[in-house]
Every structure is written in C-alpha cells, then in structure tokens.
N, C-alpha and C positions, 0 to 999 in steps of 0.2 A: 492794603486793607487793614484796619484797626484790628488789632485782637478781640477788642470790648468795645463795647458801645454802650454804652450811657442809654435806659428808657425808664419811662416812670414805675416800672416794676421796681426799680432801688431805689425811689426816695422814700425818706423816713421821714417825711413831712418834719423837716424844722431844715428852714434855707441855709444858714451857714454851713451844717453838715453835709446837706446834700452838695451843696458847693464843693466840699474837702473831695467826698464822694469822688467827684467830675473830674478835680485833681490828680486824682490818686490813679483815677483809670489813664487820664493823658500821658502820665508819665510811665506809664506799665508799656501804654501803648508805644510812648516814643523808644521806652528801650527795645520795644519788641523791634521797631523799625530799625533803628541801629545795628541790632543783631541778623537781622533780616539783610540788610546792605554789609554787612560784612564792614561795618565802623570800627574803628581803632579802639582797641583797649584805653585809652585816654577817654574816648566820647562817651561811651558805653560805661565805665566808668565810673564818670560823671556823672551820669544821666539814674544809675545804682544809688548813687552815694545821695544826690539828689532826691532818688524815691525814699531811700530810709530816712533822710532827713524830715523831708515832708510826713511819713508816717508817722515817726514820732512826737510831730506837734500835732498832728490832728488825731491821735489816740490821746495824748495829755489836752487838747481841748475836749474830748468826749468826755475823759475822768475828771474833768472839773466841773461840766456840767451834772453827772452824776453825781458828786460828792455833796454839788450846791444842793440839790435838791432831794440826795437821800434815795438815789435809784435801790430798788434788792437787788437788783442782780447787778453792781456795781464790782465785787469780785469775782465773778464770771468774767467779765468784759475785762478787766484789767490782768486775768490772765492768760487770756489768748492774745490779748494785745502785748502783753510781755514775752509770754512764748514764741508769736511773730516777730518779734524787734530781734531776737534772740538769733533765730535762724537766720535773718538776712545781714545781722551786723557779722555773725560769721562766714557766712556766704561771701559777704564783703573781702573780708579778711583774705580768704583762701582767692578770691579771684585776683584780690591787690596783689600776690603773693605768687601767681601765675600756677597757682595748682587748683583751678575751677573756670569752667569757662560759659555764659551765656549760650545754653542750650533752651532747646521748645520745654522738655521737660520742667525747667524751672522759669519759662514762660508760663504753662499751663497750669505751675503750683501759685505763682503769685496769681494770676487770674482768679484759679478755681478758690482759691482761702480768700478773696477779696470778696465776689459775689458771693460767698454762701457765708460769710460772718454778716455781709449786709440783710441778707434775705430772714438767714436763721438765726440770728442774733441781733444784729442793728434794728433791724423793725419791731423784736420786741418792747425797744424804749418808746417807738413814735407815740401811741397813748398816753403813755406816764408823764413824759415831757411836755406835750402839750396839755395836758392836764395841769402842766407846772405854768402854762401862758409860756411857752417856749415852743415857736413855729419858726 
C-alpha cells in the first residue's frame, strides 16, 4: 500500500508542477516500499539519493518560475526548500556511512513536510502564477 496518494487536494493548478508533485510522492512511496521489503542498502539507497536528486531540480524549477515572475514570498519558498535539501543530503550522508537507517519515522517526516509545504505553502503561488498565464 502506497504511503501517499496523489488527489486533487495537492494540485496547484499549473501542470508541470503538479507533475513534479506526482514525482516526488512516487519515489517517497517506492522508498517506503523498499524499506518495507527489507531491500538492500544499495536499492534503498538509490532510490534516497534518486529523491534528493529529483527534489533538488524541481525546488530550482519552482525558484525559477518565482524569480521569472517576481513571486513575494519567493524567500519563504527558497528557504524551506533549502532547509529541506539540507536535512536529506545529510540524512544521505550518515545513511551512506552506515550510521542512519530507513525507518517509518523518517518515512512519516518526508511525507508529512511534502503534503503540508504543498497544502500550506505551494497553493499559496497557484493565483499568482496563473495570474502570470502559467497553468
């Protein structure tokens, strides 16, 4: 069973993002499954280094569409997006390193910070941005 599911409660009405969106939860969800099957430190791994990857371009696609169009609360967004980059590249770190390991706990942290920056921060742009012709 998926930890997340994807409904139209989290779209920000503008398609690409909500795309990333859909992204971001698949690969939360596939680590969850991984950790769930008891997968190799290699898969699980991959599957980590995969989500930070992915986060960090679709935070730098969001700050460039801010930038383009002059969001306010463009510093807001860039630094909870950097304060999250922050924790899972060391999270990273210490798990490559064999001193952290793929528990529910930080199952339930990426979940819980993913839906509620979507809810309580992402949906504040969807107005702005399509006010900018960006759907």
């Amino acid at each position: 069973m998926a930890l997340i599911t994807w409904n139209s409660t989290y779209s920000v009405n503008v398609k690409e993002i909500d795309l990333q969106h859909q992204k971001l939860i698949a690969l939360i969800n596939q680590l969850h499954d991984g950790m769930k099957a008891g997968k190799g430190k290699e898969i699980t791994g991959k599957i980590l280094s995969d989500l930070a990857d992915y986060t960090k371009f679709h935070f730098g696609y969001e700050e460039k569409l801010f930038d383009q169009t002059k969001y306010p609360d463009t510093m807001v967004q860039k630094r909870q997006h950097s304060d999250l980059v922050k924790q899972v590249v060391n999270y990273i770190s210490k798990f490559q390193k064999g001193e952290a390991i793929l528990t529910m706990e930080l199952m339930n942290f990426l979940k819980d910070w993913l839906m509620n920056h979507i809810v309580a921060t992402d949906k504040k742009y969807t107005s702005f941005l399509n006010s900018k012709g960006i759907y």
